[in-house]
N, CA and C atoms as a LAMMPS dump frame, in Angstrom:
ITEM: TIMESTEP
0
ITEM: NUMBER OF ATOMS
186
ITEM: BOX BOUNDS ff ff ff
-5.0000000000000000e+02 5.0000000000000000e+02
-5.0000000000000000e+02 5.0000000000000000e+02
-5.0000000000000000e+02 5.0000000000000000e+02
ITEM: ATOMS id mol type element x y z
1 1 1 N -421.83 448.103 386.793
2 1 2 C -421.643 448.803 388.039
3 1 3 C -420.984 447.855 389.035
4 2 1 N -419.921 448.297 389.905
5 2 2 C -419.138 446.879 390.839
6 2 3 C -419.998 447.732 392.434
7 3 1 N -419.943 446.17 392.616
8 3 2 C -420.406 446.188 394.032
9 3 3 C -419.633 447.076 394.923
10 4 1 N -420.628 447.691 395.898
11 4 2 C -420.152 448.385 397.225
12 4 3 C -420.088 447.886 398.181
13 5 1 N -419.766 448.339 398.853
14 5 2 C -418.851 447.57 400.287
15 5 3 C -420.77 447.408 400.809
16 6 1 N -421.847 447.732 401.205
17 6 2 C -423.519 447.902 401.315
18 6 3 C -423.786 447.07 400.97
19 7 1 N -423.431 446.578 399.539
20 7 2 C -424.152 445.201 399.086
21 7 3 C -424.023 443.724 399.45
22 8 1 N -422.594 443.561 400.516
23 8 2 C -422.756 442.487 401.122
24 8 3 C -422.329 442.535 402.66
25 9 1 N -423.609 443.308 403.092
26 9 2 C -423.849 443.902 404.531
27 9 3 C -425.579 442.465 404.907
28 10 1 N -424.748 441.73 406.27
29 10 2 C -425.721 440.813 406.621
30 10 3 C -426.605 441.609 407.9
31 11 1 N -427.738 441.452 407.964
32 11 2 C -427.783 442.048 409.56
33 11 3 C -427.69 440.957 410.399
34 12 1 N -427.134 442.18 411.248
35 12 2 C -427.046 441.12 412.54
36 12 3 C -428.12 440.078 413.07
37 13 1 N -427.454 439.074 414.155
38 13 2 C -428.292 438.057 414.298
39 13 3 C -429.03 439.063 415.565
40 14 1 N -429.93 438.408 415.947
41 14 2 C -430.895 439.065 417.271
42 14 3 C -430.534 437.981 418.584
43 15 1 N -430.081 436.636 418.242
44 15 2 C -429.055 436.073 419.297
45 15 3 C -427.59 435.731 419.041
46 16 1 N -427.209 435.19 420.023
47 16 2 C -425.749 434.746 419.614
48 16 3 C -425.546 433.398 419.373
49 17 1 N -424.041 432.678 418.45
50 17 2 C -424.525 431.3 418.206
51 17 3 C -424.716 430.692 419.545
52 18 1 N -423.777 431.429 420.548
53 18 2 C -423.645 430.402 421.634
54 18 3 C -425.601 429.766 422.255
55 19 1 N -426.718 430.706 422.299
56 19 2 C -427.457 431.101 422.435
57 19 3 C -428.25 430.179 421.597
58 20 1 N -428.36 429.934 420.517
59 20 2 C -429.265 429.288 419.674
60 20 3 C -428.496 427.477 419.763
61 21 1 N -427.129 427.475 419.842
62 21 2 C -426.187 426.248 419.896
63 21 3 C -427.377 425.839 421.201
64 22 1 N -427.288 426.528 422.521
65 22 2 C -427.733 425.923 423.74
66 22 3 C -429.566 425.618 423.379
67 23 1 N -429.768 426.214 422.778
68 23 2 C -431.275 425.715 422.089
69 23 3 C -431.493 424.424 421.574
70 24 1 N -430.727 424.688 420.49
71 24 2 C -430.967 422.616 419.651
72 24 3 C -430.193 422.021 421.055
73 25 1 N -429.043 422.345 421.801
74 25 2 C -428.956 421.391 422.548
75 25 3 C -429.708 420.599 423.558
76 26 1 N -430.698 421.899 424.411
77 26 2 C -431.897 421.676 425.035
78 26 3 C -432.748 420.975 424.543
79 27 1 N -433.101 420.862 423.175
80 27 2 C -434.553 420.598 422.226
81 27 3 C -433.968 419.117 422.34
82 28 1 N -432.59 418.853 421.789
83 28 2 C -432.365 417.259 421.827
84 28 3 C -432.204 416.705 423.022
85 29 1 N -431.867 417.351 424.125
86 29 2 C -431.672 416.605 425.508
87 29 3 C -433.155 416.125 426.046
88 30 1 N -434.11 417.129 425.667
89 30 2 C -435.553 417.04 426.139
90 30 3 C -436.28 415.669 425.323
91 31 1 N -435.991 415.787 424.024
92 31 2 C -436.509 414.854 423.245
93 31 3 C -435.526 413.335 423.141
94 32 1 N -434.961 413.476 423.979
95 32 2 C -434.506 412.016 424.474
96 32 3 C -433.122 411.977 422.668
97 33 1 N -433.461 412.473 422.382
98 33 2 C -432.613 412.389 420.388
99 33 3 C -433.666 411.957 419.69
100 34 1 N -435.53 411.939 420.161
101 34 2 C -436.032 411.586 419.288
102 34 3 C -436.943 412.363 419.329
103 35 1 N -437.093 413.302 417.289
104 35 2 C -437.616 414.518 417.674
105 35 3 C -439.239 414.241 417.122
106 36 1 N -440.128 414.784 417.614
107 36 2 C -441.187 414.941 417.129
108 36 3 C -441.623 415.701 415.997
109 37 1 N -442.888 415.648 415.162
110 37 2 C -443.098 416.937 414.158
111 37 3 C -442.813 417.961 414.237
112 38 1 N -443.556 418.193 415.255
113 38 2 C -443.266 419.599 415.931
114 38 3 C -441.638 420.099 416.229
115 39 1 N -441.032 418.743 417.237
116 39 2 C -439.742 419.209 417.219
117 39 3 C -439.012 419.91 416.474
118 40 1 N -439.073 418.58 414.727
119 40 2 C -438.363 418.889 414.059
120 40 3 C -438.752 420.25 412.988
121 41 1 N -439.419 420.787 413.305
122 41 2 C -439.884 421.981 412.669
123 41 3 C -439.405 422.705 413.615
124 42 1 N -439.209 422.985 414.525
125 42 2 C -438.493 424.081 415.74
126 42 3 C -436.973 423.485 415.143
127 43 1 N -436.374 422.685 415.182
128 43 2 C -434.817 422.501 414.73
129 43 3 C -434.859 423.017 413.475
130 44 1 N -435.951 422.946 412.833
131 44 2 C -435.249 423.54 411.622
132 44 3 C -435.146 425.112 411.27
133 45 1 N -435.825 425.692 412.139
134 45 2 C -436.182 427.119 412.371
135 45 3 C -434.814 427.439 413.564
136 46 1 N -434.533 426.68 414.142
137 46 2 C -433.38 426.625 414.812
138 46 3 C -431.8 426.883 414.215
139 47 1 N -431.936 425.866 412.885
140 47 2 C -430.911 425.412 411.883
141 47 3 C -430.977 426.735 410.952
142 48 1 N -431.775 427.274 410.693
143 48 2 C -431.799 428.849 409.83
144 48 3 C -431.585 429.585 410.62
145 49 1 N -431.862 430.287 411.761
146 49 2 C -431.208 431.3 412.587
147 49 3 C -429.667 430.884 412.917
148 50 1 N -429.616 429.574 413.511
149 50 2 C -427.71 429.606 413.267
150 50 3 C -427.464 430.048 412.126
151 51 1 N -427.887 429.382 410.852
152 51 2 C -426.81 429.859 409.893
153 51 3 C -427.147 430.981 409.212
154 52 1 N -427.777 432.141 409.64
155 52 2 C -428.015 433.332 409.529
156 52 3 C -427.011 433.311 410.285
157 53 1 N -426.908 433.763 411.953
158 53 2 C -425.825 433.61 412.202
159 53 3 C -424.244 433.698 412.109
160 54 1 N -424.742 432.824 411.669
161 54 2 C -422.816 432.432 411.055
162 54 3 C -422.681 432.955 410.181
163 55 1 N -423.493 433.022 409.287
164 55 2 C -423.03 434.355 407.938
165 55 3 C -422.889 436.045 408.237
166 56 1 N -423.756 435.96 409.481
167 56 2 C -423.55 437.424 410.124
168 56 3 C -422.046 437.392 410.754
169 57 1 N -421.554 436.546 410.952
170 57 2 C -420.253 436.179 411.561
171 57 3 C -419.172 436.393 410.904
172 58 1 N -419.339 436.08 409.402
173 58 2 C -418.143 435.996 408.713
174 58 3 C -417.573 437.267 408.185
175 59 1 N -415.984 437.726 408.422
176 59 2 C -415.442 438.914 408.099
177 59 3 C -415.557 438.923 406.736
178 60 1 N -415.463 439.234 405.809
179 60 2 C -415.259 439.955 404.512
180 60 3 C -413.599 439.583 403.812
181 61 1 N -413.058 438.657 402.476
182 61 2 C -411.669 438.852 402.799
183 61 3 C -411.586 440.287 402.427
184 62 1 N -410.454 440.864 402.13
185 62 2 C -409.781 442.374 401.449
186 62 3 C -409.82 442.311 400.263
């Protein structure tokens, strides 16, 4: 059976990159560039919604 145009449907993100970009930027300005446990568990939950994101981003070629 070949794929339908459905089967590589991302959903959308619930922010924008610009939006999550200004996040890790905040998280590192606050943490001086040095992140805590905690921090770095928020960046990395940070680092998966961008690149959800960005895959929600990308056109399809033809």
């Amino acid at each position: 059976m070949s794929p339908t145009s459905d089967d590589h449907l991302v959903p959308e993100p619930e922010r924008s990159l610009a939006e999550i970009n200004a996040d890790i930027r905040c998280l590192f300005a606050r943490a001086e560039g040095r992140l805590s446990d905690a921090e770095r568990i928020r960046h990395a939950a940070l680092l998966g919604e961008w690149a959800s994101a960005i895959r929600a981003s990308v056109v399809p070629a033809a």
